[in-house]
C-alpha positions as CSV (number, residue, x, y, z in Angstrom):
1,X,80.0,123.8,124.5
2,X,80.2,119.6,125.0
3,X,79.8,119.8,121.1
4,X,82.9,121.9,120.8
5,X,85.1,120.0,123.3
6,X,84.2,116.5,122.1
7,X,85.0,117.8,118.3
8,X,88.3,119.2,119.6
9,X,88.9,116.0,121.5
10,X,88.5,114.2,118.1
11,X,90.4,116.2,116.2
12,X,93.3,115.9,118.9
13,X,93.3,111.7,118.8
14,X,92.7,111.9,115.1
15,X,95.3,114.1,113.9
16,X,97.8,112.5,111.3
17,X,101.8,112.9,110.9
18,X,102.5,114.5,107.4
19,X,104.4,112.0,105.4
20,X,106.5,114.7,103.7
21,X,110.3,113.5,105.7
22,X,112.2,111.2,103.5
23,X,114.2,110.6,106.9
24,X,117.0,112.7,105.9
25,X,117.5,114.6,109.0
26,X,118.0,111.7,111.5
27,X,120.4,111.9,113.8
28,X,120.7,107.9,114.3
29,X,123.3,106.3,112.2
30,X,122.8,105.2,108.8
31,X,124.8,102.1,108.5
32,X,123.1,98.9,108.0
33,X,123.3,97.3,104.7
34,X,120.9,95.1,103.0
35,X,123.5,91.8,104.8
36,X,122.6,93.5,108.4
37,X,118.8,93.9,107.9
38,X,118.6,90.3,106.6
39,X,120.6,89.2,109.3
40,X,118.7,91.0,111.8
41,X,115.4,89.5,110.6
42,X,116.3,86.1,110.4
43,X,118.5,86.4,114.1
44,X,115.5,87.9,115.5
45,X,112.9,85.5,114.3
46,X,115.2,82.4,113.8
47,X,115.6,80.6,117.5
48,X,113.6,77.9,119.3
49,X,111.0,78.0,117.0
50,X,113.9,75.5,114.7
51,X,114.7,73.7,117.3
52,X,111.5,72.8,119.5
53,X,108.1,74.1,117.4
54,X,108.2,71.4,114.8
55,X,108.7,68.4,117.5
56,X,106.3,70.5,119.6
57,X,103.2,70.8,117.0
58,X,103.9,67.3,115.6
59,X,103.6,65.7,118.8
60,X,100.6,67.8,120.1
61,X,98.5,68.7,117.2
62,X,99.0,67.9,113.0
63,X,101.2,65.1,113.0
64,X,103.9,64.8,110.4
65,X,101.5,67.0,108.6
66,X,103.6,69.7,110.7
67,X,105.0,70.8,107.7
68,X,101.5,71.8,106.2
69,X,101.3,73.7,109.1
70,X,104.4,75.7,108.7
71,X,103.2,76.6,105.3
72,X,100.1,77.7,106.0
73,X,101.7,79.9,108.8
74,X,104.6,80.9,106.1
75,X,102.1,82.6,103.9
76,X,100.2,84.2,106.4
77,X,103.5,86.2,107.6
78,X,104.3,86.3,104.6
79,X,101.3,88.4,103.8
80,X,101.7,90.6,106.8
81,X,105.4,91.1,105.6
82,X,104.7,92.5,102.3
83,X,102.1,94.8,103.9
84,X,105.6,95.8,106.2
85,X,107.5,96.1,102.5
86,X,105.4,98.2,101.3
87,X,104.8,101.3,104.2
88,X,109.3,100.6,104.4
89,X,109.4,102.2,100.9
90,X,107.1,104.7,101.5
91,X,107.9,105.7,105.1
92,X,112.3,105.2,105.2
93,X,111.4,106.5,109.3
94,X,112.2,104.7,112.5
95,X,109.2,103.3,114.6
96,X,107.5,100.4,112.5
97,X,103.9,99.7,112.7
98,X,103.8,102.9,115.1
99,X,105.0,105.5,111.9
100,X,102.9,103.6,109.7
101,X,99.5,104.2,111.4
102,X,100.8,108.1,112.4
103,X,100.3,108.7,108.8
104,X,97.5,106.9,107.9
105,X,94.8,106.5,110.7
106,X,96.1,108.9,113.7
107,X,97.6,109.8,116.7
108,X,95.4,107.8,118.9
109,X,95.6,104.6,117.0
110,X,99.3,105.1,116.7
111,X,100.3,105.7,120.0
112,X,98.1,102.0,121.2
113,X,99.8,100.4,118.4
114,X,103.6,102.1,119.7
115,X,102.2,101.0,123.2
116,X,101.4,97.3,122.0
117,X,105.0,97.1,120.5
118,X,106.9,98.3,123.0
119,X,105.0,95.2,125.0
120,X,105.6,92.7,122.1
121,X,109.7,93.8,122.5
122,X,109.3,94.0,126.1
123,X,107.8,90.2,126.5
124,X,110.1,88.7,123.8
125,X,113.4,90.0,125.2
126,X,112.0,88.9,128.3
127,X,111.5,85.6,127.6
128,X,114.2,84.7,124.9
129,X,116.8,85.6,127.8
130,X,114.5,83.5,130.4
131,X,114.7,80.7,127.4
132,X,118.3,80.9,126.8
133,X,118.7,80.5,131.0
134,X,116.7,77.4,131.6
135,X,118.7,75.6,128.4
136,X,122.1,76.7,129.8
137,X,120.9,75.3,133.2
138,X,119.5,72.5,131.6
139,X,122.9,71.7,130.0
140,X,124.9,71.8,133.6
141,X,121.9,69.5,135.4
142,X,119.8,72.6,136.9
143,X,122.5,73.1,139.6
144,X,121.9,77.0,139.0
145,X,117.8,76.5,139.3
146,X,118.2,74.6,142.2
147,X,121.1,76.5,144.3
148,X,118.9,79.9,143.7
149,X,115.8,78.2,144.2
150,X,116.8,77.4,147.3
151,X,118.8,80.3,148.6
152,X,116.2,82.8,147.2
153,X,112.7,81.4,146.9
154,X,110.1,83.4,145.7
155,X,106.7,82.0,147.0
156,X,104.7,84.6,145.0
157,X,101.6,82.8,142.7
158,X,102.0,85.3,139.7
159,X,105.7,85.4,139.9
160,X,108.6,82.7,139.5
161,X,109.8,80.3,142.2
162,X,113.1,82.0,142.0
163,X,115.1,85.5,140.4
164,X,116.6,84.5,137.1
165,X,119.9,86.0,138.3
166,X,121.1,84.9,134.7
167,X,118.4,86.1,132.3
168,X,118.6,89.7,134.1
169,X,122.9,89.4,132.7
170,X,122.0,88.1,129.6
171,X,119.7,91.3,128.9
172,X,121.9,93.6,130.8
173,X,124.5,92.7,128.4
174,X,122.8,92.7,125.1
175,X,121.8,96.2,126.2
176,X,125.5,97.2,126.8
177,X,126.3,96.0,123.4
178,X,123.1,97.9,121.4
179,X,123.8,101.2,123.8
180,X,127.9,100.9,122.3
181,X,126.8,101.0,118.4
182,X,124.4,99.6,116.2
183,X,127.0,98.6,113.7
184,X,128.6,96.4,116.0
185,X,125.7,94.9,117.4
186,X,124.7,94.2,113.9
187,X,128.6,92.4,113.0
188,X,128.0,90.1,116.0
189,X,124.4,90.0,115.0
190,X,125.2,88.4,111.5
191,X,128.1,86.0,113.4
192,X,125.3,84.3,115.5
193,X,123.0,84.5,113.0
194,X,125.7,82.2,110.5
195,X,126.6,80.1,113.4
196,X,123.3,79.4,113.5
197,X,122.2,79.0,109.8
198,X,125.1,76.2,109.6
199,X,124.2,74.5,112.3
200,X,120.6,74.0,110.9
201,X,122.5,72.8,107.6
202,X,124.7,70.2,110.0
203,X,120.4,69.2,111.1
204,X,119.1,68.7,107.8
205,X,122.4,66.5,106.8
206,X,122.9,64.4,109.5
207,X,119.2,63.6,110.3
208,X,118.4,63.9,106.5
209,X,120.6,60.2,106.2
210,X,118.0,58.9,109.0
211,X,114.8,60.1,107.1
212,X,112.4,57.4,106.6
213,X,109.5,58.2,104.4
214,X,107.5,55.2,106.1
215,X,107.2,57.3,109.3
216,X,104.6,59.4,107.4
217,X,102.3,56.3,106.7
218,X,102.0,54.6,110.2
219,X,98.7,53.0,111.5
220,X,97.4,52.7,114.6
221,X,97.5,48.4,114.1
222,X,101.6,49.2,113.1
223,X,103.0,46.6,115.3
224,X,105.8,49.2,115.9
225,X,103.6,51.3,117.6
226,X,103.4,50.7,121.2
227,X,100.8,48.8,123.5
228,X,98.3,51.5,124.7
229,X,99.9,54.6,122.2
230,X,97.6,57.1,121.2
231,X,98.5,58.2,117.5
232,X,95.4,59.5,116.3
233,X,93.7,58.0,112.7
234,X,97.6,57.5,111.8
235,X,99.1,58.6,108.6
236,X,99.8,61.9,107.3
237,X,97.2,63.6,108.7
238,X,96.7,61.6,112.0
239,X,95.0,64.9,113.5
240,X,93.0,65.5,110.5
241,X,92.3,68.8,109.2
242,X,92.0,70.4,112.2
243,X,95.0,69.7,114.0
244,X,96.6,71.4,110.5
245,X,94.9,74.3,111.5
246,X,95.7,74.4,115.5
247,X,99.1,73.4,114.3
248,X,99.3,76.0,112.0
249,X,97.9,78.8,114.8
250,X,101.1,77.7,116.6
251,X,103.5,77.7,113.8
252,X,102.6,81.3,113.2
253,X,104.0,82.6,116.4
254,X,107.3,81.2,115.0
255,X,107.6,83.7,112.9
256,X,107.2,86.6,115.0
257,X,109.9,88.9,114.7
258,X,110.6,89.9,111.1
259,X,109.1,93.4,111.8
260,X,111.7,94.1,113.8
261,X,113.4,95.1,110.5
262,X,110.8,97.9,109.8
263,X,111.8,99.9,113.2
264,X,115.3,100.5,111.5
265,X,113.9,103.4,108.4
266,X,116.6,105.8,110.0
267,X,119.4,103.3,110.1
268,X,119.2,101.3,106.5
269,X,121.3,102.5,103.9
270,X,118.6,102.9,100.9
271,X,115.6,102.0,103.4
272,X,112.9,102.5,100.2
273,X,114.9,99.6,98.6
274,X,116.8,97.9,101.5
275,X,114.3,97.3,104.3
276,X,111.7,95.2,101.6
277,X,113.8,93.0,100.5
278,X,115.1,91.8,103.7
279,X,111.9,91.4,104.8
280,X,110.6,89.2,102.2
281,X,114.4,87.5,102.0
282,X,114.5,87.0,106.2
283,X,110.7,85.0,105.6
284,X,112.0,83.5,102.8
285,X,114.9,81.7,105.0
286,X,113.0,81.4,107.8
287,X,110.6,79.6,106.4
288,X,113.1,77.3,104.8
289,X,114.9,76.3,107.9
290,X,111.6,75.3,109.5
291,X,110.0,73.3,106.8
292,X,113.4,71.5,106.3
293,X,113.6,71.0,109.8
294,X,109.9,69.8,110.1
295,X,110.4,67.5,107.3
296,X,113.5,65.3,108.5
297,X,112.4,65.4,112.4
298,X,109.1,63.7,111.7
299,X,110.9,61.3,109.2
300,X,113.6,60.2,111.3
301,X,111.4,60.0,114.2
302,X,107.2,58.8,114.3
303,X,105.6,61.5,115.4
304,X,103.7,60.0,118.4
305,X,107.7,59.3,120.1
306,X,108.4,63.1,119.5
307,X,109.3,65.1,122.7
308,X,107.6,68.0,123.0
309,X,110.2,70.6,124.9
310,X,113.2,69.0,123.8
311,X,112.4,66.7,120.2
312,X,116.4,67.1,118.9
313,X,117.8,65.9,122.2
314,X,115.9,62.4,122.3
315,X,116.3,62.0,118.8
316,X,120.0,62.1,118.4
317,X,119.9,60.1,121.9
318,X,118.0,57.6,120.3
319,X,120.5,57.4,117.4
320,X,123.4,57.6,119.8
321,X,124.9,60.9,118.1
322,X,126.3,62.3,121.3
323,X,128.2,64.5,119.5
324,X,125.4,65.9,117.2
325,X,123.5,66.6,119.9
326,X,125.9,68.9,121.2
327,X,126.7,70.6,118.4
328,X,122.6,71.6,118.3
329,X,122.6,72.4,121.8
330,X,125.5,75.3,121.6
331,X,123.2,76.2,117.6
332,X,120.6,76.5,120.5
333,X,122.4,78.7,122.7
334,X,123.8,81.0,120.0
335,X,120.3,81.1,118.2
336,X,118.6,82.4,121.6
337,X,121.6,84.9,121.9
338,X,120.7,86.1,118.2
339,X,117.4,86.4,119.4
340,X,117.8,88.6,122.8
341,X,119.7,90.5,120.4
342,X,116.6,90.7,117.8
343,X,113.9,91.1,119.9
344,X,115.3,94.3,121.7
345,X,117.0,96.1,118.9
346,X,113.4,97.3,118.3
347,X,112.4,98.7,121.4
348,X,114.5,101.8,122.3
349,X,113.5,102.6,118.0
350,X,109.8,102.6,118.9
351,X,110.6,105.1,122.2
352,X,112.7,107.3,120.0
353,X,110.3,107.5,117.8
354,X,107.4,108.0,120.0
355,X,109.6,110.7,122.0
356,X,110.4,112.4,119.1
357,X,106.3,112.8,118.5
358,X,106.2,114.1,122.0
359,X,104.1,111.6,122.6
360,X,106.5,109.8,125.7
361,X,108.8,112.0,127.7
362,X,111.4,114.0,125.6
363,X,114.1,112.9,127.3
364,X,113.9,109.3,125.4
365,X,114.7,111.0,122.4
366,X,118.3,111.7,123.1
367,X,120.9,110.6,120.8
368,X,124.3,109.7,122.3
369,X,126.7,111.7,119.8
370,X,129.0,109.1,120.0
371,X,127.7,106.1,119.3
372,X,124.4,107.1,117.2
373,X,122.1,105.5,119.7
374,X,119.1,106.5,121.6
375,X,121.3,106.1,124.6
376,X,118.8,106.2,127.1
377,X,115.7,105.0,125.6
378,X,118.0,101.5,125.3
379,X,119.2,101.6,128.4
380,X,115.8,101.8,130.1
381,X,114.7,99.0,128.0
382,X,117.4,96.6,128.9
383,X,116.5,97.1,132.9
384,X,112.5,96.9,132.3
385,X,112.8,93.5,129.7
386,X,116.1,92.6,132.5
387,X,113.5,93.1,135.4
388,X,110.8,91.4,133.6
389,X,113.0,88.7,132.6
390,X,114.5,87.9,136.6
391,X,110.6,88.0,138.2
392,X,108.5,85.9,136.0
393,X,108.9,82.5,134.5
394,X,109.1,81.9,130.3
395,X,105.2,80.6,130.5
396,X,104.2,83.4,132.2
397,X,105.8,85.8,129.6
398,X,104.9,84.4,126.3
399,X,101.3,84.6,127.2
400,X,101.4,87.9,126.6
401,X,104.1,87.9,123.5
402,X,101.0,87.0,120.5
403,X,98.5,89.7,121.1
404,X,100.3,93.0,120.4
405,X,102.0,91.8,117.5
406,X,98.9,90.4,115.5
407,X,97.2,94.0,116.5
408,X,100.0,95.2,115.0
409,X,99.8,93.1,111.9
410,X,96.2,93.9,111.8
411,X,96.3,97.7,111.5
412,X,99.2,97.9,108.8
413,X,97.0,95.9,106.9
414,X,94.4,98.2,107.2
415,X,96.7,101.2,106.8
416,X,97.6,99.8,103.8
417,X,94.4,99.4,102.3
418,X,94.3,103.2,103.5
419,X,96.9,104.7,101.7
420,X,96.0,102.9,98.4
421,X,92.8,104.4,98.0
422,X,93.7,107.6,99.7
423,X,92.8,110.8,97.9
424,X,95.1,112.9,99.2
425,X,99.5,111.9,99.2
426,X,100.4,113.8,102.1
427,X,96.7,112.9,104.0
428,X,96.2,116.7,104.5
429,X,92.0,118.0,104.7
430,X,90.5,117.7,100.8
431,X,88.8,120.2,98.9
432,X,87.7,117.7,96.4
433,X,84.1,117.5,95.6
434,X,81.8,114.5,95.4
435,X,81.5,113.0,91.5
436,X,79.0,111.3,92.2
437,X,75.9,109.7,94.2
438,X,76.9,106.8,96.8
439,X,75.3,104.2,95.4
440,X,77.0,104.8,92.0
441,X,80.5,105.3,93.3
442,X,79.9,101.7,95.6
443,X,80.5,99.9,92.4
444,X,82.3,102.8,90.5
445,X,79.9,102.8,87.7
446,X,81.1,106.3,86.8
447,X,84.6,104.6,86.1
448,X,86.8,106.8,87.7
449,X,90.3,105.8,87.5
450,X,91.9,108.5,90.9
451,X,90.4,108.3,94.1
452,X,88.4,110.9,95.2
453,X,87.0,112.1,98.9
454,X,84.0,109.7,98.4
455,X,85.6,106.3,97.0
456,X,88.7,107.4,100.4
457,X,85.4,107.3,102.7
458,X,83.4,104.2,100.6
459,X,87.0,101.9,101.6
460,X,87.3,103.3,104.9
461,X,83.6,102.7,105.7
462,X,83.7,98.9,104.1
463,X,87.0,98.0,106.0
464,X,85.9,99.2,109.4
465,X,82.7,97.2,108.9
466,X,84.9,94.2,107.2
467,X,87.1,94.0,110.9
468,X,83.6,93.4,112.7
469,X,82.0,91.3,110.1
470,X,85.2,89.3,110.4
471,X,85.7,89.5,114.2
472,X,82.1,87.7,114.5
473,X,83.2,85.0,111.6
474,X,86.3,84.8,113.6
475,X,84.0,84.1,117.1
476,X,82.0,81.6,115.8
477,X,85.2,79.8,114.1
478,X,86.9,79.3,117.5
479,X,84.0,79.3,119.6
480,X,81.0,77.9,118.1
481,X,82.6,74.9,116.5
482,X,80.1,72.4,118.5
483,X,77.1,74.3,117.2
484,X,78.9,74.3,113.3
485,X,79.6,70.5,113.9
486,X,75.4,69.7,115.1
487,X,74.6,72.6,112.1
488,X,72.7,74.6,114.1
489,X,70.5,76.3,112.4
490,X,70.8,79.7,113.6
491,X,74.3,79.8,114.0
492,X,75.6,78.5,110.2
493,X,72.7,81.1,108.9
494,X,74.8,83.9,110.8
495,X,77.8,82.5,110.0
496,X,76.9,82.6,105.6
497,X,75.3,85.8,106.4
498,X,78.4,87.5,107.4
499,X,80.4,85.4,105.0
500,X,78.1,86.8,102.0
501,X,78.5,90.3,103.6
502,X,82.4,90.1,103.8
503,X,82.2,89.2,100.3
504,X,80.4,92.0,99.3
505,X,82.5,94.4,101.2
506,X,85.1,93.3,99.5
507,X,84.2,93.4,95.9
508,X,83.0,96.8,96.8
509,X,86.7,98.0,98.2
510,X,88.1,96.5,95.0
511,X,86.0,98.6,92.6
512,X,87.4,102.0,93.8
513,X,89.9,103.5,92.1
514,X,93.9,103.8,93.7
515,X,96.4,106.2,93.8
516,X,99.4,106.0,91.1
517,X,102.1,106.8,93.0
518,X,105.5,104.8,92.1
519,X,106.6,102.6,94.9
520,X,110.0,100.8,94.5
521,X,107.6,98.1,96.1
522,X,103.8,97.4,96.2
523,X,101.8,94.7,97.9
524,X,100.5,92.7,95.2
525,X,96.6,92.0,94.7
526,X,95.3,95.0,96.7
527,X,92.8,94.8,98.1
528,X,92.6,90.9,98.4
529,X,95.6,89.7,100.2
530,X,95.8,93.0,103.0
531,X,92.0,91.9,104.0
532,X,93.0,88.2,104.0
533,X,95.6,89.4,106.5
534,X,93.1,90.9,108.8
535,X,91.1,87.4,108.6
536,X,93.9,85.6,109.8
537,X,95.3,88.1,112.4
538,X,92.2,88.3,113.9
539,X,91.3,85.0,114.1
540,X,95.0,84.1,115.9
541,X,93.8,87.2,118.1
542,X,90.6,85.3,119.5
543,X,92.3,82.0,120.1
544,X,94.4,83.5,122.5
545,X,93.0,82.5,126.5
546,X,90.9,85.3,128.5
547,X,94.0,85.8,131.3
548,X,95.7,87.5,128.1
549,X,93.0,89.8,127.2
550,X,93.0,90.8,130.7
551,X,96.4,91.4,131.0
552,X,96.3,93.2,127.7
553,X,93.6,95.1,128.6
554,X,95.4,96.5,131.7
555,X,98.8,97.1,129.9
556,X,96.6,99.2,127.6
557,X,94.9,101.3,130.6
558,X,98.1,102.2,131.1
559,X,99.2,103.6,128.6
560,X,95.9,105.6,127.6
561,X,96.7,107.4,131.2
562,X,99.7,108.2,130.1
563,X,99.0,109.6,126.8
564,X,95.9,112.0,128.2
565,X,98.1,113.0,130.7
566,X,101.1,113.8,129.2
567,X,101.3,112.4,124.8
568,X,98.1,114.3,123.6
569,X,99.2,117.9,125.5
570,X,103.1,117.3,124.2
571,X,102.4,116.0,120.8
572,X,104.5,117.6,117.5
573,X,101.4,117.6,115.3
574,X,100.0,119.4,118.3
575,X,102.0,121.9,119.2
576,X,100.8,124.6,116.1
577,X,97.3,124.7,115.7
578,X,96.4,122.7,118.0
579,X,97.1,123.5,121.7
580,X,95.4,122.4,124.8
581,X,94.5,125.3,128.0
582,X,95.2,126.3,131.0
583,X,92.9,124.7,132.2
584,X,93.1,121.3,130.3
585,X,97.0,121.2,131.5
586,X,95.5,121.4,135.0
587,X,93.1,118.8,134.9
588,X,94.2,117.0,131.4
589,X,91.2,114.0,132.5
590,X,88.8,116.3,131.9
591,X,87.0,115.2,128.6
592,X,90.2,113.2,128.1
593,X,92.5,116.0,127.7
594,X,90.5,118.3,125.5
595,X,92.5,120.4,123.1
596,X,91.7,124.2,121.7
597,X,92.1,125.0,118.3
């Protein structure tokens, strides 16, 4: 009888969405055009990161070798973003990463990864509105901080000193504008998003004239460094390589929010077409803007006088450009709006999309008829990220904003290494027949050139154990570097062991055959660059401070009470075959909401 539960129980979590609905039938608007997707990319992941990261990293960790940094973050998004290209011209659906594992890996896996995003969109509104407060407060001498601070104090540890009265408006009012139409959300969307874009251009002119290649050779004995100035070994790489590699950690959070793009498969006009290419065009800008930035800041300014909250500021004060530096402060304040905008367009998707699974309350799933929106599901987002936004202070929310997203990049990755060597299109049950004996299919000596239920089950064996060889390489990386830097025995033996292993898992995966079907785009150098994406996910993942895997953990407690309670009895996939009893609906804890085929 426990036999029978606990296989209906895994049947339940590990049931897959068909992917047989080209998104035809949506009853969200299809208006955005290859010009609003971009925009929407670049608005969403385009802010602060401009205007403070590059000062920020160069002052704290690589040096003027920032821009090093911001390449070797570039092309790890980058990799993560043609994983994104390729499930948007296979799956034109709204919900992103959530859709994307529905199909591939299951119900369970999908609704953590829907779970983790809605905290990712949650956290980022949150604290781009908390951002854009404290600048705008900044700019009028914290008069607003200090008048609210002192007529409403908040002396609670985990919360802020005072209500961000202001942050709570700014959301309330970018949820007003997504809740009237997405069309216009997008036109003002792509206005910010220019504003912005030229003020960067007015950066990399006016600061350009100032750049001084000398900047990038100074030595500690430099009499123009001051008295008592700690500038590291001085030169280009004053950090050495490992303050490239911190630096780079940090650069990569930059570029958080170019999925947001994905969500959007039931709103793009040609999606198949459309939602890759702004993808890889968004990074493409992004990336632009920051190494361009990176590159005149550090030359126009040593890298040891940098300011690390504020580096445009004391520059142009230090060249007396008054006017400059107000020109970037309003960029700064139109950016942040561009992303408040960005980083909640994404959130009332995922609930629809969830909802419409049955896997949240139905009621999220209602379209306005009006204005095309998922009416309610944005307006309950706007007063949670509002909420969120008025109680706790921008450190306290961009703890939390890295950890959901790089979980998220981590199982498209695998799901695409899923679908390549899947045997079946549509993932339904297989009656194909094994070929041939394990050991000969591990290196495909049989040659077989379409995958078949063995080489679907060789790759989804090898990647499962490539994410823990990976998470211990990962371990020892960030957290064994004294015992790599005495070479401790034991500890670099474990460390080539696993490395050897990983390389044989992977020369393994890449001897199996793929499926043929025609893609208007494919990720490149399968299965080599979606398993370097896991490395590098991962490893972001365990650099990230124990008070956030805490906090993780319990936003992920949760939501698994909420899905055995109420997702896995409601689901769509569910609701045929698959039905839970009486009995289960009254007491759905019992062996986790047990279902009855």
């Amino acid at each position: 009888m426990a036999a029978r539960m606990m296989e209906s129980f895994w049947k339940a979590v590990s049931r897959k969405k068909p992917n047989d609905d080209d998104g035809s039938h949506s009853k969200l608007a299809r208006v955005l055009t290859l010009l609003d997707l971009t925009g929407l990319g670049v608005g969403s992941t385009l802010g602060l990161g401009a205007y403070v990261l590059a000062g920020s990293v160069a002052f704290e960790q690589a040096g003027p070798a920032v821009v090093i940094s911001f390449v070797i973050a570039a092309l790890a998004a980058a990799i993560a973003g043609l994983c994104y290209a390729e499930f948007a011209s296979r799956v034109p659906k709204a919900g992103s990463a959530y859709i994307y594992t529905y199909i591939t890996i299951g119900e369970f896996a999908a609704f953590t990864i829907g779970w983790n995003l809605m905290l990712e969109y949650i956290i980022g509104t949150a604290s781009v509105a908390r951002g854009l407060s404290g600048y705008i407060d900044a700019l009028i001498d914290n008069r607003m901080g200090n008048a609210l601070k002192g007529l409403m104090p908040m002396r609670v540890s985990f919360l802020a000193e005072y209500p961000d009265l202001l942050s709570f408006l700014v959301v309330l009012s970018v949820t007003a504008l997504l809740a009237y139409g997405v069309k216009e959300s997008t036109l003002l969307n792509n206005l910010f998003t220019g504003v912005n874009l030229l003020v960067i251009m007015v950066v990399l002119v006016s600061v350009g004239i100032k750049a001084d290649p000398a900047n990038w050779a100074i030595r500690p004995e430099d009499a123009k460094v001051p008295p008592g100035t700690d500038i590291g070994a001085g030169g280009f790489l004053p950090y050495g390589i490992a303050g490239v590699m911190a630096g780079a950690a940090k650069c990569f959070y930059g570029y958080v929010g170019f999925d947001c793009i994905a969500t959007t498969g039931e709103e793009a006009q040609n999606p198949s077409r459309n939602i890759p290419l702004a993808i890889i065009t968004s990074l493409l800008i992004i990336f632009l803007s920051y190494f361009g930035v990176a590159t005149v800041l550090t030359m126009a300014l040593p890298y040891y006088l940098q300011d690390p909250v504020a580096p445009f500021p004391r520059l142009f004060d230090s060249l007396g450009w008054q006017e400059i530096k107000w020109i970037v402060s309003i960029g700064a304040i139109f950016s942040l709006c561009t992303n408040s905008l960005g980083a909640m367009f994404p959130l009332p998707r995922v609930l629809y999309a969830m909802s419409s699974d049955g896997l949240l309350f139905k009621q999220l799933r209602t379209v306005h008829p009006k204005t095309k929106t998922p009416l309610l599901a944005t307006l309950l987002s706007g007063v949670f990220s509002g909420t969120m936004a008025m109680l706790f202070d921008l450190h306290q929310l961009i703890d939390m904003m890295s950890i959901g997203t790089l979980l998220a990049y981590t199982i498209v990755a695998v799901s695409v290494l899923v679908l390549r060597y899947e045997h079946s299109v549509n993932f339904i049950a297989s009656t194909q027949t094994k070929s041939s004996t394990v050991v000969q299919q591990l290196f495909n000596l049989t040659c077989l050139t379409a995958p078949t239920r063995l080489s679907s089950d060789i790759v989804k064996v090898c990647v499962f154990l490539y994410a823990l060889i990976i998470s211990g390489i990962s371990s020892i990386l960030v957290h064994g570097q004294d015992y790599l830097d005495s070479y401790n025995p034991l500890i670099c033996t474990l460390l080539t062991a696993m490395t050897v292993v990983a390389v044989v898992l992977t020369l393994v995966i890449s001897c199996q055959p793929t499926e043929a079907r025609q893609l208007t785009f494919r990720v490149p150098f399968v299965p080599f660059l979606p398993l370097l994406s896991i490395f590098v996910n991962v490893y972001l993942m365990l650099q990230l401070d124990a008070a956030t895997w805490v906090r993780f953990v319990v936003w992920l407690v949760v939501g698994f009470i909420i899905y055995f309670a109420y997702g896995i009895r409601h689901s769509v996939q569910g609701s045929g075959s698959q039905t839970l009893s009486e009995s289960q609906l009254e007491n759905p804890f019992a062996v986790f909401g047990a279902v009855k085929l």
